[in-house]
N, C-alpha and C positions, 0 to 999 in steps of 0.2 A: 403561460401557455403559448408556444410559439404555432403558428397552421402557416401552412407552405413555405417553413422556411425565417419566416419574418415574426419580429416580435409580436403579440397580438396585443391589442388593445381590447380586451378583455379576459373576464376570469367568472368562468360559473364552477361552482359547486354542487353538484347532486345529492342529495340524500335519499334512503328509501326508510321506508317506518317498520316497526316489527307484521303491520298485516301485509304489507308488501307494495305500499305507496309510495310511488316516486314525486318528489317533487324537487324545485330551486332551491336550495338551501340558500344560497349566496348566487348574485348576482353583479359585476362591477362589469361598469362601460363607458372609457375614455372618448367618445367619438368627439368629433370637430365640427359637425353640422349634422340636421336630421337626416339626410340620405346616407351619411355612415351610419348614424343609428342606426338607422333600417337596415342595411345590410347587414352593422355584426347581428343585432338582435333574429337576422334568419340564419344566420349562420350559426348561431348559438341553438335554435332550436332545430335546426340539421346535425348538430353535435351530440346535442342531446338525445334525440329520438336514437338516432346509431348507439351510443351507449346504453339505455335503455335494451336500444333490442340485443345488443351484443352478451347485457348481464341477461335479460331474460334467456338467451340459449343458451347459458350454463345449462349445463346435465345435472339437472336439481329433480329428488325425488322428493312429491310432495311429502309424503309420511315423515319426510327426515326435517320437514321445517314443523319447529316445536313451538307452541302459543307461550306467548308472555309469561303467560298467568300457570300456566300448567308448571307443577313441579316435577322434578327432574330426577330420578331417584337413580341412585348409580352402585354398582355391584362393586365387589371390592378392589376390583383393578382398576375400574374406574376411579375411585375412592384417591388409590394414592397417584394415579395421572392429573385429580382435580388435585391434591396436594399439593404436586410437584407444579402447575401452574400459579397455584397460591404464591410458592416461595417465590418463582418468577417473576409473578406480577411485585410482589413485596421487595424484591430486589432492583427493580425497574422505577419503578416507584422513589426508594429512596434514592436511584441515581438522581432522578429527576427534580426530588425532591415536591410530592404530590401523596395525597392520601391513595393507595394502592387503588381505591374504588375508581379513581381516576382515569387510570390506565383500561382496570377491566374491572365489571361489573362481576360477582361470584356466581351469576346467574348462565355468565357468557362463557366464563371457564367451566360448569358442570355439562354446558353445551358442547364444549370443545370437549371435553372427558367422554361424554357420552354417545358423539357422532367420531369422534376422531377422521374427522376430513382429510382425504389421501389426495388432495387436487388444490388446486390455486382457486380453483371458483370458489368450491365449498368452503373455504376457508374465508374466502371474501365476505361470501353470505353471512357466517357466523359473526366475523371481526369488524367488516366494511373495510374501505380501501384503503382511508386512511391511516389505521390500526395496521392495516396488512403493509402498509410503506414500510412504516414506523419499527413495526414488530413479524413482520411476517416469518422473516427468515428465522427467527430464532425460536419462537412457537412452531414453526415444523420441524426443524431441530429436537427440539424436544418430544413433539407427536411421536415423530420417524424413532426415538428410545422406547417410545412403549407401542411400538407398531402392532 
């Protein structure tokens, strides 16, 4: 993470959980004496609150965020878009060389079938960010075939 220019000496990690809690996944910090500490550690959490509020203004429609637990039942177009993700993921997968589950979970791909997200946020929400680095562009590639 570079801020203003200069290498930084640190690195946080965000996570948010499926009910919608934010917290530190990771936290690393190189400082030299406690009064760097204390400065990255506020700067870190000036970093944080801003990304926070920046993913909460996605234009998120609550009815479209689905519970864990609830099954996902998908009609038949949806059927062969969670398909055609399967292969995806299974193609991805064995580039990587990782159990497909790895990549996506089958619960995340009925997700992505059944909301088919037309935006960079909603897509975030479903994948998280780092899936969306990783794989963004080519799962909306795919989305944008069965638009």
């Amino acid at each position: 993470m570079e801020i203003d220019g200069k290498p930084s000496k640190l690195g946080v990690e965000l996570k948010q959980t499926i009910k919608g809690f934010w917290y530190v996944g990771s936290l690393k910090v190189n400082a030299d004496d406690a009064q760097e500490l204390e400065s990255l550690l506020l700067m870190v959490s000036k970093k944080a609150s801003e990304h926070v509020q920046r993913l909460n203004s996605l234009d998120k429609e609550p009815d479209k965020i689905l519970d864990k637990k609830e099954e996902i039942i998908l009609n038949q177009d949806e059927q062969k878009l969670f398909q055609n993700l399967r292969e995806l993921r299974f193609l991805l997968a064995k580039k990587e060389g990782v159990p497909p589950y790895i990549i996506f979970h089958d619960s995340v791909l009925k997700r992505l079938a059944k909301e088919k997200p037309q935006n960079t946020g909603d897509l975030i929400i479903i994948i998280g960010e780092k899936r969306f680095e990783k794989y963004g562009a080519i799962i909306n590639e795919l989305l944008g075939k069965f638009g």
